[in-house]
C-alpha positions as CSV (number, residue, x, y, z in Angstrom):
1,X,55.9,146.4,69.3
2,X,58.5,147.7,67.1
3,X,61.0,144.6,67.3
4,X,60.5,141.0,66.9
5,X,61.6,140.3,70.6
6,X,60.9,136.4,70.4
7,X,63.1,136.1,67.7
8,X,65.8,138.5,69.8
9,X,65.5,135.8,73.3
10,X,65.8,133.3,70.2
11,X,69.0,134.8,69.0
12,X,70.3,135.5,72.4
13,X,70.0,131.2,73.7
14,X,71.7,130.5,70.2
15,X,74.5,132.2,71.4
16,X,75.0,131.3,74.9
17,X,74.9,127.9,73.4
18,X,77.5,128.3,71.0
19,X,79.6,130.3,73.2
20,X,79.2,128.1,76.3
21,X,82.6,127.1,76.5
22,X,83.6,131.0,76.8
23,X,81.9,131.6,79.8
24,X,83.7,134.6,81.7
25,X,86.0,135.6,79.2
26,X,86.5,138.8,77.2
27,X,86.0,138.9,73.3
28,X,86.9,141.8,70.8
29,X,84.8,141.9,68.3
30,X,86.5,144.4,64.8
31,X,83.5,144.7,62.6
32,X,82.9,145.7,58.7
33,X,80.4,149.1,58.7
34,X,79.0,148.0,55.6
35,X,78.1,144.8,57.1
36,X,74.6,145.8,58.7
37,X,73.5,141.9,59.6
38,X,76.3,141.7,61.5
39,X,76.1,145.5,63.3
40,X,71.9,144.2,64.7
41,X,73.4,140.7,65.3
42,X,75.6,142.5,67.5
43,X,72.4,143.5,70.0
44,X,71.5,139.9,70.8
45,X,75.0,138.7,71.0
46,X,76.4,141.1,73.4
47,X,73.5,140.2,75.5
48,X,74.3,136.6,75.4
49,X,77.8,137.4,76.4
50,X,76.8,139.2,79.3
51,X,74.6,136.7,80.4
52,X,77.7,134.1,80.3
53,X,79.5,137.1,82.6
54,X,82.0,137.9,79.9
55,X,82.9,141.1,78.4
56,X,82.3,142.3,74.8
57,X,84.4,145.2,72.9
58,X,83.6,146.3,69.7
59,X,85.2,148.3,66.9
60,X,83.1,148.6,63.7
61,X,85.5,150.5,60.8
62,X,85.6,151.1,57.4
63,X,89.0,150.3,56.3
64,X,92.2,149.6,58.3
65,X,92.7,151.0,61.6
66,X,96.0,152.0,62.6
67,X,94.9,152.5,65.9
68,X,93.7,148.4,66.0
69,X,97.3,147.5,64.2
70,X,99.0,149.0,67.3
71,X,96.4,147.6,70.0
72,X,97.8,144.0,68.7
73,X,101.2,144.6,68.4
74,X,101.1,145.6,72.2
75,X,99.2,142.4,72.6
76,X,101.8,140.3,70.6
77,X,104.5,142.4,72.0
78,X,102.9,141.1,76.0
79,X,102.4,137.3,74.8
80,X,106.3,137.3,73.8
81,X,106.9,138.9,77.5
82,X,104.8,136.0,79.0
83,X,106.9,133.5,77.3
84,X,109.9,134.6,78.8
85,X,111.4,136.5,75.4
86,X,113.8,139.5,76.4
87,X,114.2,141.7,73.1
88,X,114.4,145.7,73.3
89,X,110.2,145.6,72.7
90,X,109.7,143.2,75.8
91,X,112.1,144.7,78.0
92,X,111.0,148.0,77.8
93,X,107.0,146.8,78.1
94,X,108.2,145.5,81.4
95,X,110.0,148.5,82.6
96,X,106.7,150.8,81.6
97,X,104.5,148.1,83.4
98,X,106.9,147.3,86.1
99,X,107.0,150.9,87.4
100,X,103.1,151.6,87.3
101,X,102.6,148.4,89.1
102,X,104.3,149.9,91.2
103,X,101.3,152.1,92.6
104,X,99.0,149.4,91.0
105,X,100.4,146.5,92.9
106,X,99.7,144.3,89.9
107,X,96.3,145.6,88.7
108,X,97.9,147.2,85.8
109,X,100.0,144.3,84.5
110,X,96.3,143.0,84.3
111,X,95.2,145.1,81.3
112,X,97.5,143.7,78.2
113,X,96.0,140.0,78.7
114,X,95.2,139.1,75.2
115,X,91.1,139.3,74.3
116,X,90.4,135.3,74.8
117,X,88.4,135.7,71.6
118,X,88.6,137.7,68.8
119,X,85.1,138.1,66.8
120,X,85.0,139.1,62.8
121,X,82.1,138.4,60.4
122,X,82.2,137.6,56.6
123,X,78.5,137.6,54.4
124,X,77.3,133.8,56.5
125,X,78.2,134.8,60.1
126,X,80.2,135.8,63.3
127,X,83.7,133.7,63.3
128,X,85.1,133.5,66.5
129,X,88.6,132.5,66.9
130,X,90.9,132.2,70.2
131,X,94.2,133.0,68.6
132,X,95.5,129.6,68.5
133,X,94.1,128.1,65.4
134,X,90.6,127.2,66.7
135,X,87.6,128.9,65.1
136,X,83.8,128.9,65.9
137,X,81.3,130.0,63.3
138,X,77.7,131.3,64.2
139,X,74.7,132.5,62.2
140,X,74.6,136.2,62.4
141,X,71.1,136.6,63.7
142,X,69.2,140.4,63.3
143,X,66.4,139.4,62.3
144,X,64.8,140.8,65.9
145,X,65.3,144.3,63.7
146,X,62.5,145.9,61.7
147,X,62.9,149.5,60.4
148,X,60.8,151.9,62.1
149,X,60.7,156.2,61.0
150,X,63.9,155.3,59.4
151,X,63.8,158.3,56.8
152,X,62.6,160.5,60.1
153,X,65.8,159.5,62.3
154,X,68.1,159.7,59.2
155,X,66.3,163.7,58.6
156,X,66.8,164.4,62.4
157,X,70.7,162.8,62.7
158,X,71.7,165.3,59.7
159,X,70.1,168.0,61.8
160,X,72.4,167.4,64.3
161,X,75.4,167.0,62.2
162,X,74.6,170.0,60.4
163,X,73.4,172.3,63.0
164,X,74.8,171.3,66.1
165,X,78.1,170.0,64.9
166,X,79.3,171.6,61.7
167,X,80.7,168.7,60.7
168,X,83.2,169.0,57.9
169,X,84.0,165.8,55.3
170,X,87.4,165.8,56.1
171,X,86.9,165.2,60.2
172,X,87.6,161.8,61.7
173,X,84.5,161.4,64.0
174,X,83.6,158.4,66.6
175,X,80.8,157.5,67.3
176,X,79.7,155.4,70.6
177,X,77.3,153.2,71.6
178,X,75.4,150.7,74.3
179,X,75.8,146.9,74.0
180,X,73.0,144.9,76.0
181,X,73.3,144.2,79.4
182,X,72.0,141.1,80.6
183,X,68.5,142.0,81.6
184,X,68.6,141.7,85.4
185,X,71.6,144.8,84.4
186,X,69.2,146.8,83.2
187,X,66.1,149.3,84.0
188,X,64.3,150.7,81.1
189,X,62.5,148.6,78.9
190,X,64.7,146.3,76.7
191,X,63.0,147.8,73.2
192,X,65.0,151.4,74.4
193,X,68.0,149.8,74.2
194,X,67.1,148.0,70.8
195,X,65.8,152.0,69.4
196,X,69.6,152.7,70.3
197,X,70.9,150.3,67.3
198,X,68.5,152.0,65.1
199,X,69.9,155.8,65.8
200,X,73.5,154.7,66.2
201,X,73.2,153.6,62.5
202,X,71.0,156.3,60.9
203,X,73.8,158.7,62.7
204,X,76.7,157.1,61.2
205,X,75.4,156.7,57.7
206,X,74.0,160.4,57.7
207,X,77.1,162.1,59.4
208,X,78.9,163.4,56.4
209,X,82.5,163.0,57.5
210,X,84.7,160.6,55.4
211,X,86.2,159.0,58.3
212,X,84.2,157.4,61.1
213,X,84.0,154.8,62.9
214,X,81.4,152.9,66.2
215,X,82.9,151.6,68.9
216,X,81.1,149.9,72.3
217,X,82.6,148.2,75.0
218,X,80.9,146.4,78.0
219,X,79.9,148.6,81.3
220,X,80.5,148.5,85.1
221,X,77.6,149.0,87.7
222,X,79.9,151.6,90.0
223,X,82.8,153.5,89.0
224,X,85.0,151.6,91.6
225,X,84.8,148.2,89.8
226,X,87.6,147.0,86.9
227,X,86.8,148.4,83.5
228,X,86.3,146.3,81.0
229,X,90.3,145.9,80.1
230,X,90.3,146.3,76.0
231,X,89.2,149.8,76.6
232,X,90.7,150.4,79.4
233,X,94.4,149.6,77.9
234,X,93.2,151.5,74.9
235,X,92.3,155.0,76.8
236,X,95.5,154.3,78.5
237,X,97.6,154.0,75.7
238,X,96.1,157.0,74.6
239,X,96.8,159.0,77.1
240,X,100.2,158.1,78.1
241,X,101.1,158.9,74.0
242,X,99.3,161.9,74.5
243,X,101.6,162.9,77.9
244,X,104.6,161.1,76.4
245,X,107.3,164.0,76.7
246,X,106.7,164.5,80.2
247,X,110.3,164.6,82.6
248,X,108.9,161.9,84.7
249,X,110.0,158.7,84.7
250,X,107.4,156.7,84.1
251,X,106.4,158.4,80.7
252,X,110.3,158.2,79.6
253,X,109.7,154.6,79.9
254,X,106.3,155.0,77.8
255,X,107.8,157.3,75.3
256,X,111.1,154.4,74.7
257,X,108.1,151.6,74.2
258,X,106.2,154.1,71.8
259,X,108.9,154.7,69.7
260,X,109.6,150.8,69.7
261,X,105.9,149.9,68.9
262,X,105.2,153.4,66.8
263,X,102.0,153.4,69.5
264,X,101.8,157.1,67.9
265,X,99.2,155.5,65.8
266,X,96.3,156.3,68.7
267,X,95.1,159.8,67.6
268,X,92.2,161.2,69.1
269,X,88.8,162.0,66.7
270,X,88.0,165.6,65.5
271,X,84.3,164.9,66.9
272,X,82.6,162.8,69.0
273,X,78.9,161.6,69.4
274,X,77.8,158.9,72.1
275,X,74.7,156.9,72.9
276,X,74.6,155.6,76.3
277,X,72.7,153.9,78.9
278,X,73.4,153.5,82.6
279,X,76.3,152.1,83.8
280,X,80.1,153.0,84.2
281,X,83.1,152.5,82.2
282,X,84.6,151.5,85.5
283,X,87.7,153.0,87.3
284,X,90.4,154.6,85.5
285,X,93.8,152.6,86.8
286,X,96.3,154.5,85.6
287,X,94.7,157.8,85.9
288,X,94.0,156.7,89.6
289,X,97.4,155.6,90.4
290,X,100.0,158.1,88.8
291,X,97.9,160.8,86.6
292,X,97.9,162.3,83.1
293,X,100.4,165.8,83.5
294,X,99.6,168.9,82.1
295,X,102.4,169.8,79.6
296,X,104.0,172.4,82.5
297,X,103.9,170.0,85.2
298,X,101.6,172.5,87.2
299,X,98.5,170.0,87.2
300,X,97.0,166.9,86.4
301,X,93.7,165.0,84.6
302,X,92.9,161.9,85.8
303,X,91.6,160.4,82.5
304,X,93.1,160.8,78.8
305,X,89.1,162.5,78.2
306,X,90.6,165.7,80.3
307,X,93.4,166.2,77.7
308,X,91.3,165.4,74.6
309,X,88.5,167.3,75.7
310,X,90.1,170.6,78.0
311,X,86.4,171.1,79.0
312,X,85.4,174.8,79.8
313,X,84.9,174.2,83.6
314,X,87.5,172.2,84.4
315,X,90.5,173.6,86.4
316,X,93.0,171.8,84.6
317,X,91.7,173.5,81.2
318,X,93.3,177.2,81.7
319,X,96.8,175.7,82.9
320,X,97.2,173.4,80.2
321,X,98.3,175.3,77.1
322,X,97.5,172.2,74.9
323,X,94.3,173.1,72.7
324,X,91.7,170.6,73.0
325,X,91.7,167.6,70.1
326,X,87.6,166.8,70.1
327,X,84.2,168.1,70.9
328,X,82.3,166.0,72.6
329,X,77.9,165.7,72.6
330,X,75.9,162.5,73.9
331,X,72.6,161.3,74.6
332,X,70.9,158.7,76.6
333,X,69.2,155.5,74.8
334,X,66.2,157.2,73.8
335,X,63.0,155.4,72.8
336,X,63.0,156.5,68.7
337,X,59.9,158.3,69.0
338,X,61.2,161.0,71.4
339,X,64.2,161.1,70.0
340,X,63.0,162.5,66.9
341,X,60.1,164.6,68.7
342,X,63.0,166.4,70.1
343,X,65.7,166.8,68.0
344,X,64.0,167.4,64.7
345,X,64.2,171.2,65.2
346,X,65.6,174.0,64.2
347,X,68.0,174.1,66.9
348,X,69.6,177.6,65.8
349,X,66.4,178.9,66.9
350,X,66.3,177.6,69.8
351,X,69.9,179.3,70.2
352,X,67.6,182.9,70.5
353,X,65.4,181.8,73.4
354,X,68.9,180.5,75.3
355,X,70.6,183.7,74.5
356,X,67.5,185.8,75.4
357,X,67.5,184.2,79.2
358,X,71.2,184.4,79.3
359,X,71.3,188.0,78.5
360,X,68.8,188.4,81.3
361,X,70.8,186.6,84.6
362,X,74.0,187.9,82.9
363,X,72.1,191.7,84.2
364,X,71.0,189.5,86.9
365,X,72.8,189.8,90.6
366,X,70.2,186.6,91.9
367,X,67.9,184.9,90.4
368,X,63.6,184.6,92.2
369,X,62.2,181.1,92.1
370,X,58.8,181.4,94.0
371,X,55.8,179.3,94.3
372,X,53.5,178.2,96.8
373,X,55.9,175.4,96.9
374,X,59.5,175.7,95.6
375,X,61.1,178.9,96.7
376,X,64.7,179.8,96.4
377,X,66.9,182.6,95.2
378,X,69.9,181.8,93.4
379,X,72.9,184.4,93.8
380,X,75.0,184.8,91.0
381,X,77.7,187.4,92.6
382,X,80.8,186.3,94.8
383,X,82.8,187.8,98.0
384,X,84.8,189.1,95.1
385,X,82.7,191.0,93.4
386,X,83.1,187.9,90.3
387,X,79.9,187.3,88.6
388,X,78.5,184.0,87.5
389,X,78.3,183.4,83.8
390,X,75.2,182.2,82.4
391,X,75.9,179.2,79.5
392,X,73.2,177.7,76.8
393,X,72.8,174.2,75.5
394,X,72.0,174.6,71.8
395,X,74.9,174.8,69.4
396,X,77.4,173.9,71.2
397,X,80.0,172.0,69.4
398,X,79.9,173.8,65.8
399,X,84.0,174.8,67.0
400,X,86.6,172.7,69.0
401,X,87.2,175.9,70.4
402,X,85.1,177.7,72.6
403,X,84.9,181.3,72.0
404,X,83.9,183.0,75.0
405,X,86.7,181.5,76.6
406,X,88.9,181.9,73.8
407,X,88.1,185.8,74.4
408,X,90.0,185.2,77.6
409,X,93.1,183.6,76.3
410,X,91.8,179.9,77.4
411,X,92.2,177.2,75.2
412,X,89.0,175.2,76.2
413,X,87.0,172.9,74.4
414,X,83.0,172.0,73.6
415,X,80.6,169.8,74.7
416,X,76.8,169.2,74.2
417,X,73.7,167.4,75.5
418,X,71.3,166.3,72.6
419,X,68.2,166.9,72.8
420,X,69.3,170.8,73.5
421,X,67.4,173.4,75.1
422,X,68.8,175.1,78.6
423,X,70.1,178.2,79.9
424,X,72.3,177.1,82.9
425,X,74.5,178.7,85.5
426,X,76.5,177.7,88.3
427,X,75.0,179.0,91.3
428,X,77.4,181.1,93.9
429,X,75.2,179.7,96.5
430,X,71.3,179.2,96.7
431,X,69.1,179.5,99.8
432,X,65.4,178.0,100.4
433,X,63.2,175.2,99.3
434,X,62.8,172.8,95.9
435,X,60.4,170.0,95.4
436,X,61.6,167.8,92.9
437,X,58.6,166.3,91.5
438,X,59.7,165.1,88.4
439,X,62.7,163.1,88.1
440,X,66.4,163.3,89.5
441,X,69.4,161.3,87.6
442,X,71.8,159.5,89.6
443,X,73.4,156.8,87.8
444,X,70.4,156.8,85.9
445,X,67.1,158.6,85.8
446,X,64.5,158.2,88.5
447,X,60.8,159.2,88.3
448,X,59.4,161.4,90.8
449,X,56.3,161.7,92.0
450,X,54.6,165.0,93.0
451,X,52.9,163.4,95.6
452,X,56.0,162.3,97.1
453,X,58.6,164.6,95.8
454,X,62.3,165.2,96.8
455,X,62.4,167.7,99.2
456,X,65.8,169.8,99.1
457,X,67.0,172.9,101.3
458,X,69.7,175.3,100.2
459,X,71.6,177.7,101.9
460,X,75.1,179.5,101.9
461,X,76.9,176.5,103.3
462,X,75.3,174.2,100.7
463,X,72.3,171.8,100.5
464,X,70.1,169.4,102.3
465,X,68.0,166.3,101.6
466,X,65.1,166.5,104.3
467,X,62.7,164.4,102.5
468,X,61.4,162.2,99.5
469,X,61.3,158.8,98.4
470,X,63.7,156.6,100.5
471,X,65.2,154.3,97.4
472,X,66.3,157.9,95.9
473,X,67.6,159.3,99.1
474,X,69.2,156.2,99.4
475,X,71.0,155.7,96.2
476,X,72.3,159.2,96.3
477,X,74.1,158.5,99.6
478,X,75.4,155.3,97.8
479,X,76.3,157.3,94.5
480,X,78.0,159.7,97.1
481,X,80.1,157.1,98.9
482,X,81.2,156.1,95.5
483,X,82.3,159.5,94.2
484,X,84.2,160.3,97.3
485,X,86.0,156.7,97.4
486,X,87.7,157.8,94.2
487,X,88.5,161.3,95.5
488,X,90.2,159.8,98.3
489,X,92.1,157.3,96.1
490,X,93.1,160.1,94.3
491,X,94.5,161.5,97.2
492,X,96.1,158.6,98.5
493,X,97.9,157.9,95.3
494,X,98.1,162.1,94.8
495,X,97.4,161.2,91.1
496,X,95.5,164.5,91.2
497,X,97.0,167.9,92.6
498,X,96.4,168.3,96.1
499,X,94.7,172.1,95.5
500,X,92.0,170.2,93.1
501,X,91.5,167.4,95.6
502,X,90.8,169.9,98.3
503,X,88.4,172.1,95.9
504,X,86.7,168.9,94.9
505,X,86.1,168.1,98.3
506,X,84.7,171.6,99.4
507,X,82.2,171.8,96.6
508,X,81.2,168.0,97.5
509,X,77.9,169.3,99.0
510,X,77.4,172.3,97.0
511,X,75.0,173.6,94.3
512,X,76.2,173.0,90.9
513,X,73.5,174.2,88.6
514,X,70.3,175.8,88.3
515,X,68.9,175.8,84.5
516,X,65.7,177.0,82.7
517,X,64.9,174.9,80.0
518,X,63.8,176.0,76.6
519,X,63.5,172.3,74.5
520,X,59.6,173.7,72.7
521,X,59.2,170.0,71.4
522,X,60.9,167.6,74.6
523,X,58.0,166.3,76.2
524,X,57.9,164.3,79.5
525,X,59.6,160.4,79.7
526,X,61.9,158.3,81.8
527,X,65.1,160.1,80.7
528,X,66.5,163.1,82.5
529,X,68.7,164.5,79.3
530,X,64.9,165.2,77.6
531,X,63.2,166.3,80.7
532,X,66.0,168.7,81.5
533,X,65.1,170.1,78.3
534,X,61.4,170.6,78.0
535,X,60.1,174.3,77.9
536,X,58.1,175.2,81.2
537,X,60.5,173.0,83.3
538,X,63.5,173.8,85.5
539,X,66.4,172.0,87.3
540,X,69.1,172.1,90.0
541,X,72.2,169.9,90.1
542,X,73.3,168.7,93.2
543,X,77.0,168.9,92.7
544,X,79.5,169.5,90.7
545,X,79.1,173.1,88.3
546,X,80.4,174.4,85.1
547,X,83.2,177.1,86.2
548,X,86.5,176.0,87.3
549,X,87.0,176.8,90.5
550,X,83.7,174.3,91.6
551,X,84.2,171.0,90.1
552,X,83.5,167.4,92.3
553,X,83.1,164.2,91.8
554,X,79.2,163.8,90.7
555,X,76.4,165.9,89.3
556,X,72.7,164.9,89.7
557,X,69.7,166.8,88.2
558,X,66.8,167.2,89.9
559,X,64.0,168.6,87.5
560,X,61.1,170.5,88.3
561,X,57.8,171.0,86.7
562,X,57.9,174.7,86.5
563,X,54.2,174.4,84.9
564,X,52.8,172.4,87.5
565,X,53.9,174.2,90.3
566,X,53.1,178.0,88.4
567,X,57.1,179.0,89.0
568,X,57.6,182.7,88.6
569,X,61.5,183.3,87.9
570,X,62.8,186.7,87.6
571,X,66.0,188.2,87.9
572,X,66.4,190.7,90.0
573,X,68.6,193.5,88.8
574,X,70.2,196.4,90.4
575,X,70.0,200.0,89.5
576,X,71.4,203.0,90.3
577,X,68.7,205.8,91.4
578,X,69.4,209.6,90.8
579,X,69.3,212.3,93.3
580,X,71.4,210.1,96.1
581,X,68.2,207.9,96.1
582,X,68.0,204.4,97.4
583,X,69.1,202.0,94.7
584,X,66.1,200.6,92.9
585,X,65.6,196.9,92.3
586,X,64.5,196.2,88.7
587,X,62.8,192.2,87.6
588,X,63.8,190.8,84.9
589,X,61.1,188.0,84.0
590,X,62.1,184.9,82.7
591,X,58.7,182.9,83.6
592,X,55.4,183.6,84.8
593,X,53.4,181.0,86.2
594,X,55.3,178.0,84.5
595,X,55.2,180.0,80.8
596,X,59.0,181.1,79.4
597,X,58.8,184.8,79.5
598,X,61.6,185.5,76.6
């Protein structure tokens, strides 16, 4: 056992205790970096938040933030509104809210409550004060940690910085992370979440950027429940400074309050890195009700993120002339162990096996899947004659711009899973058979079993679940439901352009990825962004895909043990014969009998 875990329960009681009389409420917690008690204190006290159904968000900084200055003077600014105070700040706060709420029918007026606590630390412990004089002071309690391959996670998070990222000393980067969920709230053993702690921190003291920060904020089960409403006013703030010359009315009425409250103090980061578990951030009001613009008017995101990021396959991205602001990676809440297995590499080499397969289906016109069990074809070329383009997941963020779509004038942005390790494409269509017999991720990851795998059928129209483990099958039609409850909100508010909502809703049921995966050192666990990743292993995504005309409202992987089941893949590529001959069909191997051919 890695962690003292008595002495974590221990920690977590102490709090609920001391924080009885705060049951339900929401604290915001604006922590020192350099304090490192209080950062591991921070694991059992979210926990015992949680478990008093309150909500916990967190900034940890290393000097003033701007960005926090103007988060309270839009709180001070909403207490004086409460109180009945008319100045030219209040007034226009109520405009800006008055005419969202509009849409929101009170939700959003919801958001710029006040935290009920706020929590700092000094060198004895946590204080805890409501705002109105009263202060509570508690222990800081981390002594659940213990360092374990610390010099090994602080080798593999420069690694990352270095390879993956090109990070530069003058960036501004963020860098996210999971609070504990009460434990009925969560799936995975507890000590995964508590391994989380331990790479958060090796990856902020070995990222070489001057200007970082960690930030966490409590999660939702679904993404139709209220997000947790610090973050939630934050992203919204955001993105409505972001979108603040739009000619609509409701961002004149923001763009008046900016200027009052100088709210042009939320900036976006250069980079970003996250570490999450399960869970939602929750619905997105604002983005569900009215809708971020594209600077022309010709489009809208429905989450500041769209802006910030301009992701590649997004079909927002190539009408918005805005270049993105951040690159974006994440990964899951890895047990430490794997973590390092799988990222302590030489991930520019890894690069040549991606770019080897991709060269290959770029000749490709379909991809051959065959085995004595899973057998499909993957077609790569449209009614159009347009041809599916092939993408690896290795360096991906080293530029905020992507350059192959930079070669065609679009101003998109990067994003990465870590661990790396794929070459993936989005699928024109696919027809025939998968067994999915090692694990699909839905809102998180589920194991498979090969004796009782997920059974999927493809064809031009789509796909099919005909058989597999009834809690899966069943919390995909659930996850489903879900995702098309906030299309049709969408809709119903026409937050989003009607042309998206109708694509979004014809690739509901479509294909949105097949991958080969190229990871030589990711080896087999609970979590789906390692096992998508391991050499002699494939997946599908049910889904949403990575071009812009095929985006929806979920993406699940379903990985296959290409090694298990002795998968031979081969593209199949056309070639003109001489003489007025037939045209000959060259393969193009990319694995033989589960082993990467590249």
């Amino acid at each position: 056992m890695k962690y003292n875990l008595k002495a974590f329960n221990d920690a977590v009681k102490y709090y609920e205790n001391c924080l009885a009389q705060y049951k339900g409420k929401t604290f915001f917690a604006v922590l020192d970096v350099r304090d490192e008690k209080a950062f591991f204190a921070l694991a059992p006290f979210s926990r015992a938040v949680h478990n008093l159904k309150g909500d916990l968000s967190v900034s940890i900084i290393q000097e003033k933030s701007e960005a926090l200055d103007a988060l309270m003077d839009v709180w001070n600014a909403y207490e004086l509104l409460k109180k009945g105070v008319k100045n030219k700040v209040t007034i226009s706060l109520n405009d800006f809210i008055d005419m969202v709420d509009k849409k929101a029918k009170g939700g959003f007026r919801k958001i710029f409550k006040k935290p009920d606590a706020f929590v700092s630390s000094d060198n004895k412990g946590f204080i805890i004060s409501n705002g109105k004089g009263n202060t509570l002071k508690l222990r800081l309690r981390p002594e659940w940690f213990r360092k374990y391959r610390w010099d090994d996670l602080m080798v593999t998070n420069r690694i990352i910085w270095s390879q993956l990222y090109n990070i530069k000393k003058n960036e501004k980067v963020g860098i996210g992370f999971d609070l504990i969920a009460k434990a009925d709230d969560i799936e995975y053993p507890l000590e995964d979440y508590l391994d989380s702690y331990a790479l958060v921190r090796t990856a902020f003291l070995s990222c070489p950027a001057r200007k970082k920060a960690l930030k966490a904020s409590s999660v939702r089960k679904t993404m139709l429940e209220e997000g947790e409403r610090i973050g939630e006013l934050s992203s919204t703030l955001l993105g409505c400074e972001l979108d603040k010359n739009i000619d609509e009315p409701v961002f004149k009425r923001f763009k008046k309050l900016s200027s009052l409250l100088r709210l042009n103090r939320f900036k976006a980061n250069d980079a970003a890195f996250f570490i999450k578990g399960e869970g939602y951030a929750g619905k997105h009001l604002f983005g569900e009700v009215i809708g971020y613009p594209t600077l022309n008017k010709k489009s809208r995101w429905d989450s500041p993120g769209g802006i910030i990021y301009q992701l590649p396959w997004s079909p927002q991205t190539k009408i918005d002339n805005r270049p993105p602001l951040c690159r974006l990676g994440f990964t899951d809440t890895l047990p430490i162990d794997i973590f390092i297995e799988s990222c302590k590499i030489d991930w520019l080499k890894m690069k040549k096996d991606d770019d080897a397969l991709i060269k290959k289906v770029s000749q490709s016109d379909k991809i051959v899947v065959d085995s004595g069990k899973t057998n499909f074809e993957v077609f790569l070329i449209g009614k159009n004659n347009k041809r599916r383009e092939p993408l690896g997941s290795d360096v991906d963020v080293r530029h905020k711009l992507d350059p192959k779509c930079l070669k065609k004038g679009i101003k998109a942005g990067t994003y990465a899973n870590v661990p790396g390790g794929e070459m993936f494409v989005t699928p024109e269509y696919m027809k025939g058979t998968l067994y999915g017999d090692v694990v699909i991720s839905i809102d998180k990851s589920y194991v498979l079993s090969k004796k009782n795998p997920l059974v999927v059928k493809f064809d031009e129209k789509g796909y099919k679940i005909v058989g597999g483990p009834k809690s899966v099958i069943k919390k995909i039609n659930e996850k489903k439901n879900e995702a098309m409850k906030v299309l049709l909100k969408q809709e119903k508010h026409k937050s989003l352009p009607q042309e998206i909502i109708d694509m979004k809703k014809k690739n509901f049921n479509k294909i949105g990825e097949f991958a080969i995966n190229t990871n030589p050192k990711a080896r087999l666990c609970n979590y789906l962004i390692v096992n998508e990743k391991i050499a002699g292993m494939i997946h599908v995504a049910l889904g949403s895909g990575f071009e812009d005309d095929r985006p929806t409202v979920y993406h699940y992987d379903i990985v296959i043990n290409a090694k298990e089941q002795k998968l031979d893949i081969y593209g199949v590529k056309k070639e003109k014969a001489k003489g007025g001959k037939p045209v000959k069909e060259k393969k193009l191997w990319m694995m033989k009998k589960g082993k990467l051919v590249v």
